[in-house]
N, C-alpha and C positions, 0 to 999 in steps of 0.2 A: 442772273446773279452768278458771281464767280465763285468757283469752289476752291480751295488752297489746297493743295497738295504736300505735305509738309514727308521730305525721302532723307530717309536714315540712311547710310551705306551700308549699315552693319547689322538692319534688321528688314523682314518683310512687312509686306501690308496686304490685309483682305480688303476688295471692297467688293461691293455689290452688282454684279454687270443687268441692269434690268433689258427685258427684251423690249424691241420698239414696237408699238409703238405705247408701249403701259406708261401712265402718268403716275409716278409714283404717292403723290400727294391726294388719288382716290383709293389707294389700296387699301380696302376692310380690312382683309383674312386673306393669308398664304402661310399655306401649308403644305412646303415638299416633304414630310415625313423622311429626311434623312438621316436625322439622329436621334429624336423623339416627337411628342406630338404636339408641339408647341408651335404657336403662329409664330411666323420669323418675319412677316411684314413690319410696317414702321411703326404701328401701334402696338404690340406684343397682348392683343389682347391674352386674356387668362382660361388657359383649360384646364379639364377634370376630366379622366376616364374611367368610364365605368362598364362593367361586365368585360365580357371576350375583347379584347383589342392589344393588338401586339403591331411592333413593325416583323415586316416580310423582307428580306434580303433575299430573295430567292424569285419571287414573282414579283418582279418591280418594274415601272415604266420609263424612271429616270433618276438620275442619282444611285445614292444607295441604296435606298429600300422605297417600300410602299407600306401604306396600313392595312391590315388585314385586320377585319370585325367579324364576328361570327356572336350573335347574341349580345352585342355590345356596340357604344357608341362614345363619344369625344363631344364634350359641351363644352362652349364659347361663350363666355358674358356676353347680355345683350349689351350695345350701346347705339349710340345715336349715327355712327357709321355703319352698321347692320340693320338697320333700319328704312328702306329701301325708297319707302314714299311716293313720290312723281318722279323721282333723279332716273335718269338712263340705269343702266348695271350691268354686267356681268357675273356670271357663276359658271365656272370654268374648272376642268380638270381632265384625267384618267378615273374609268372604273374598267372593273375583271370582276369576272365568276364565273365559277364553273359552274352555274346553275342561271340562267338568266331568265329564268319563266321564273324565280320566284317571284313576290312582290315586297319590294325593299326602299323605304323612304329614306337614300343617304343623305339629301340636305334638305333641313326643314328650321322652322323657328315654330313648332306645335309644342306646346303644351303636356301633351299626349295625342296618342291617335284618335280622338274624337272630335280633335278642336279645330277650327278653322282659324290657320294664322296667314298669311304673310303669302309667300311662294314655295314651293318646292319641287324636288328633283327627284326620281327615284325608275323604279323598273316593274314592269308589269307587263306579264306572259310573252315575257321574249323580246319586248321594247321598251326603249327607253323614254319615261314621262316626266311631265310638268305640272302642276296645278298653280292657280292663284287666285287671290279674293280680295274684293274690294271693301265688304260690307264686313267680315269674320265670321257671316253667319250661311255661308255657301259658297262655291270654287263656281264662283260667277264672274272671272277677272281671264283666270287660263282655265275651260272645264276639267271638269276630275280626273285625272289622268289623260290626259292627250298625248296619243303616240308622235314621235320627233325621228323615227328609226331603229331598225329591226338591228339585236344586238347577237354575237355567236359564244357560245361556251369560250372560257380558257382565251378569251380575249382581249386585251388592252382598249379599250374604245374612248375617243375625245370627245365628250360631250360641254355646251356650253348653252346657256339659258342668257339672252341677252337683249335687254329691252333698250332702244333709241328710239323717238318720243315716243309717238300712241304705238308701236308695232312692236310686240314680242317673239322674239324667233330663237328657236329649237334647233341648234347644230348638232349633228352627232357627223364623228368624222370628217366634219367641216362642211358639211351639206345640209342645208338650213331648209324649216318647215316654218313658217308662220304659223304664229299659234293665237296670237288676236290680234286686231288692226285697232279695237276701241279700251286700251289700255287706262284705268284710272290711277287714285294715289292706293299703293298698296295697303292694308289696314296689317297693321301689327300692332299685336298685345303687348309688345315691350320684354316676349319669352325668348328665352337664350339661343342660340344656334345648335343643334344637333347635326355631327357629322357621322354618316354610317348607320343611323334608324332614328323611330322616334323613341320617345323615353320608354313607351311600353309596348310598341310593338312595331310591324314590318320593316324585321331588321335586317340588313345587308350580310350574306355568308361570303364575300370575296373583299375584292382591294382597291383601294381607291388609294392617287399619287397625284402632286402638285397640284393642290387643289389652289384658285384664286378666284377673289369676290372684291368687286370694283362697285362701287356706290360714286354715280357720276360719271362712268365713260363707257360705254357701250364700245367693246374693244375689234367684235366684229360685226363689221356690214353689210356684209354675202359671203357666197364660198369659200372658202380658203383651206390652205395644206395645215390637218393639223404641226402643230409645236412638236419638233425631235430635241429640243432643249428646256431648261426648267424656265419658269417665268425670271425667275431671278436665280441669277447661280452666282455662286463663288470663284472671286478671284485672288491667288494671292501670290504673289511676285515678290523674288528679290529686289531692295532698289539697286542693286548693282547691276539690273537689267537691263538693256539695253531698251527701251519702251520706244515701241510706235505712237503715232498718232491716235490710232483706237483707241490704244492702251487707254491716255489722257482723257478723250474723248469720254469712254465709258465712264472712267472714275468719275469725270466730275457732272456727268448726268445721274450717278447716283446718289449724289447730294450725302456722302458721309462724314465729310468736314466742315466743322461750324465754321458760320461765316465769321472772317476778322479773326481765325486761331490759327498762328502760326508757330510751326516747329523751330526748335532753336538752331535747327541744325539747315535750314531750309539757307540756300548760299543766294537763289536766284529767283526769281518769279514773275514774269511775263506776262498776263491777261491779255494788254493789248484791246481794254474793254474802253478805253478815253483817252488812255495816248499811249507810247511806245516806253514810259518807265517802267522801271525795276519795283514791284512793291513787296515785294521783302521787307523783312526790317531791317534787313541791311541799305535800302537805298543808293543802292550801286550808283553811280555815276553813268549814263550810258552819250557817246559823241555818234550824232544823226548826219548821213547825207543821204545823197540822190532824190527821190520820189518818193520821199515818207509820206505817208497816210495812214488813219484808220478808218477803214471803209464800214458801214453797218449792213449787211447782206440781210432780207426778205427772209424771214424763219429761222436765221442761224443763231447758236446760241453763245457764239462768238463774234470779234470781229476781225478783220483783215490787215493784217501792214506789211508793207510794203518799202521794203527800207532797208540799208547798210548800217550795221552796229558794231561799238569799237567797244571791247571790255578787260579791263585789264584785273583778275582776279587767280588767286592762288585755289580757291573751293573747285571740289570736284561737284561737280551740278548736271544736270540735266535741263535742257533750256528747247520750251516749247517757241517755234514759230510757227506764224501765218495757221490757215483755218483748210482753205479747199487743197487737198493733194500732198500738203506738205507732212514733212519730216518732223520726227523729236531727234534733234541734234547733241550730241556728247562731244563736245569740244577737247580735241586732243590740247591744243594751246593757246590758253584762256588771254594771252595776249595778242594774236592774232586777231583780225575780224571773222565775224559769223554772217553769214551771208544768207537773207531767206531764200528759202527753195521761190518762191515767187521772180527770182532774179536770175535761177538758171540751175542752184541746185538739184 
């Protein structure tokens, strides 16, 4: 589906640059703790913190800050996207402590520390673990605590917990442990998310930063280079900007303009998704020669054309063409033709 772009001259835009390959329509919970502690994913689910929890501007792994808990935790309404089930998943982030032989359950959906729920994440005598249960009544799914990799004081470390069908695997640092191969449907009580301990005990004394919890895509497969950027980060651009190709690109895999809402000010608008018109609400008038086409390319989330365009308009615009290789174009004179980079540009 096409996103619209709607560029002001006189004012900027944020959007969302998500990392590839995150589907954003599975994201539960993302949490980069850069300005408070509120999920900034697409559901905005609802937090509440209680005891010790501050952000940390000082010891952080990305952005501005990280959370630092020390006898306190951040709860998360359950809902029916934290809910984990049979779906693939992930549970992804940064933890630190200067103490990592404590024993600290930072993600769990318990009750309290007696009750058997769901999955969980945490650290025990210097490594970092997992547990899960099928039944609620024993960690018969991941055993109780299952080492994933040996963690250092005063460290940043990537851990992720990520189930693809029946196989659970344990990355820490991006080097992954198998933790079961007979995976069933996760059993949850329908109890909240705690980030940082559980409600009464084995609490986290250090920091945990961009945290993300995917229901439906298991985002890794094997090894790989932890993230030196946030899952989702902030972009935000003059439209006086001169935008590349990414630029576009990004925006509209972030999905932040409703479909069919267009800005008043918007002069041009190209998709290029079923023919080579203007669908603006202006309906510019566009005169075709040579090799026009729109071609549909295997996985792309656009399509291709291939074509000479004559447009005679006074708007200062930004006019995307073509999909592999090419340019965003700023037409110095809108009377001239535009020529796609597919053609030589």
């Amino acid at each position: 589906m096409s996103r619209k772009l709607a560029f002001n001259p006189a004012s900027t835009a944020t959007t969302s640059v998500v990392a590839d390959p995150i589907d954003t329509s599975k994201i539960s919970l993302y949490l980069p703790f850069d300005e408070d502690f509120n999920d900034k994913g697409p559901l905005g689910v609802t937090s509440t913190a209680a005891g010790n929890v501050s952000l940390d501007i000082v010891n952080k792994k990305l952005g501005t800050s990280a959370i630092h808990t020390s006898n306190g935790y951040i709860q998360f309404v359950n809902s029916s996207s934290l809910t984990l089930g049979s779906s693939d998943f992930t549970i992804a982030g940064y933890y630190r402590s200067s103490n990592v032989s404590q024993t600290a359950i930072f993600y769990n959906k318990r009750l309290n520390n007696t009750k058997y729920n769901s999955v969980y994440v945490g650290t025990v005598g210097g490594n970092m673990v997992a547990s899960g249960t099928t039944n609620g009544s024993s960690w018969n799914l991941i055993p109780v605590n299952t080492p994933f990799g040996s963690l250092t004081n005063n460290t940043f470390h990537h851990f992720a917990l990520v189930r693809y069908g029946s196989t659970i695997t344990g990355y820490l640092d991006g080097v992954g442990t198998v933790l079961t191969t007979s995976a069933g449907t996760v059993y949850d009580a329908g109890h909240n998310v705690h980030i940082g301990a559980d409600t009464n005990g084995f609490r986290l004394t250090g920091q945990l930063d961009d945290i993300l919890v995917l229901k439906g895509q298991a985002l890794y497969l094997s090894n790989f280079t932890p993230p030196t950027k946030a899952y989702i980060e902030k972009d935000t651009r003059s439209h006086s900007h001169f935008w590349n190709y990414q630029d576009i690109y990004k925006a509209r895999r972030a999905d932040t303009w409703p479909s069919k809402t267009f800005d008043s000010r918007i002069a041009l608008y190209l998709p290029y998704d079923d023919d080579v018109l203007d669908k603006s609400p202006n309906a510019r008038t566009a005169g075709v020669s040579g090799g026009d086409k729109i071609q549909a390319l295997s996985l792309s989330l656009v399509a291709v054309a291939h074509f000479l365009i004559t447009l005679t308009i006074s708007d200062i615009v930004v006019v995307v063409i073509g999909y592999l290789g090419q340019k965003i174009l700023r037409s110095r004179d809108f009377s001239t033709h535009l020529v796609s980079p597919l053609m030589g540009l």
